[in-house]
C-alpha positions as CSV (number, residue, x, y, z in Angstrom):
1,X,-66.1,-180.2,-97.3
2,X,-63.2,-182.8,-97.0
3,X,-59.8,-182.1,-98.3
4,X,-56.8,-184.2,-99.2
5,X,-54.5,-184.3,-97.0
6,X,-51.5,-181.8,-98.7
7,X,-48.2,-182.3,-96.1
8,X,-44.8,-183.8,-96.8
9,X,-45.5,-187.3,-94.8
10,X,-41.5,-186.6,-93.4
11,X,-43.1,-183.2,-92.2
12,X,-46.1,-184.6,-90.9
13,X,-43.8,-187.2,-88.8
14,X,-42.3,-184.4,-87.6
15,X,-44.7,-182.6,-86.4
16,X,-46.7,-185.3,-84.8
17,X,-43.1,-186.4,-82.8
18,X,-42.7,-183.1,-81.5
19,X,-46.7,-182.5,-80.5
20,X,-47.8,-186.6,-79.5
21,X,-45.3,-186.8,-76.2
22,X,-46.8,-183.3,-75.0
23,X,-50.2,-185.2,-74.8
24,X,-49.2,-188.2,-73.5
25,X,-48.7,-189.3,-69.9
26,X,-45.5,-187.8,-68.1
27,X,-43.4,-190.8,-68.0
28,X,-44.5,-192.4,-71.4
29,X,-42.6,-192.2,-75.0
30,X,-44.0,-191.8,-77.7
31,X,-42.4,-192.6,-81.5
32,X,-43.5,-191.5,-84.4
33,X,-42.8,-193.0,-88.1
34,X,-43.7,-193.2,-91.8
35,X,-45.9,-195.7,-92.8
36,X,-44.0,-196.9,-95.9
37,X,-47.1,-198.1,-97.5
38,X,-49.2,-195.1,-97.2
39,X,-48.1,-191.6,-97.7
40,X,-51.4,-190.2,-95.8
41,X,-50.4,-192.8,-92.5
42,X,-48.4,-192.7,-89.6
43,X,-47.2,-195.5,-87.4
44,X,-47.1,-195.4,-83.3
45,X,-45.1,-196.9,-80.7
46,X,-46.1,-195.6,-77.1
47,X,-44.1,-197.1,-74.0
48,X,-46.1,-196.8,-71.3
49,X,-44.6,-195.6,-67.6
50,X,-44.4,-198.7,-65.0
51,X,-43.6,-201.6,-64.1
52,X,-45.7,-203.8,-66.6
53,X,-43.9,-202.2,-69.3
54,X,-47.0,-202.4,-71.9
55,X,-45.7,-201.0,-75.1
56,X,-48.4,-199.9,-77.9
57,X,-48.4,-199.6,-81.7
58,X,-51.2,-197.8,-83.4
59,X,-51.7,-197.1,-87.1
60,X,-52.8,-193.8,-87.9
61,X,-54.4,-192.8,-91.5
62,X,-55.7,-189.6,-92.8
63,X,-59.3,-190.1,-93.8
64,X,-59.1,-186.5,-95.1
65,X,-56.7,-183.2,-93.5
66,X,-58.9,-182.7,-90.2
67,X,-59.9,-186.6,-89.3
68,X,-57.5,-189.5,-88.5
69,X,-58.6,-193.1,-88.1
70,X,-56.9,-195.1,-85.1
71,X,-56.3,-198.6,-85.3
72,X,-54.6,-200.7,-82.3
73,X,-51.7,-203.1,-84.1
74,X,-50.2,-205.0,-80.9
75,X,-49.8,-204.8,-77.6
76,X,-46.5,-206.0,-75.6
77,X,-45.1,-206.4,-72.0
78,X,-41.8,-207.0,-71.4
79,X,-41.5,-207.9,-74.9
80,X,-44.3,-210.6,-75.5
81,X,-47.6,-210.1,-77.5
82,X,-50.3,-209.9,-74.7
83,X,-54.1,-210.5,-74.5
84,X,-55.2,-206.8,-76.1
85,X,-58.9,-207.8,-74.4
86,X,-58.2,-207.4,-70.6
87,X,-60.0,-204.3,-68.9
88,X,-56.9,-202.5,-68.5
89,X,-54.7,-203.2,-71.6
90,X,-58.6,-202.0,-73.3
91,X,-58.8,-198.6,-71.1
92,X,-54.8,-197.7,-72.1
93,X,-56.0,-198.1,-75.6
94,X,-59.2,-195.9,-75.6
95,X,-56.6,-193.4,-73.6
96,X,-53.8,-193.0,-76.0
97,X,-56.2,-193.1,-79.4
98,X,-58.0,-190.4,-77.5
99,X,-54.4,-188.6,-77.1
100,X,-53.8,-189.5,-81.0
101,X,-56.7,-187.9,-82.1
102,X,-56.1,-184.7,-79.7
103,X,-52.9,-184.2,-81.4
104,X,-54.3,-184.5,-85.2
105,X,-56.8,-181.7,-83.9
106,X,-53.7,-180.2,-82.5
107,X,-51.7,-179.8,-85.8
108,X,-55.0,-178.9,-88.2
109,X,-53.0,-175.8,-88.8
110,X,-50.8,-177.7,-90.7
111,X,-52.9,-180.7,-92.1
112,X,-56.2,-178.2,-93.2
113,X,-54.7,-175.9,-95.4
């Protein structure tokens, strides 16, 4: 059975920028924010360790309080939009929505209530 999602989005930021950088690599940040258009959404911005300097953003939605849908936004190095289709721009992707969805199982105690 699916369930609304029933947390305070400020709470839910919270939570997921204390848990996300946990999961992450050791040398990557991680940011966390409100998605101002969608009280059941967070937004993502993941700088990645090295000396590309690839920096992510992800949207991340509640489809209900266990599930989150992933989606990339933009990808940057050095602070230009690059090619999000290159093998290894696509395998840091697949790595840090795997990481996202790691940490919305992580936090179910709060989101499946």
């Amino acid at each position: 059975m699916n369930r609304e999602l029933q947390i305070d989005q400020q709470q839910l930021v919270e939570a997921w920028q204390e848990r996300l950088p946990t999961l992450i690599g050791p040398g990557d940040k991680a940011w966390v924010s409100a998605d101002e258009a969608d009280p059941k959404a967070l937004r993502i911005h993941i700088e990645v360790e090295g000396r590309q300097m690839y920096s992510f953003d992800f949207a991340c939605a509640y489809v209900d309080s266990r599930e989150v849908k992933v989606n990339l936004v933009d990808v940057e190095s050095e602070g230009r939009t690059v090619d999000e289709r290159s093998d290894i721009i696509q395998q840091l992707a697949d790595d840090y929505t795997r990481h996202i969805h790691q940490c919305a199982q992580a936090l179910q105690q709060l989101t499946h209530v």
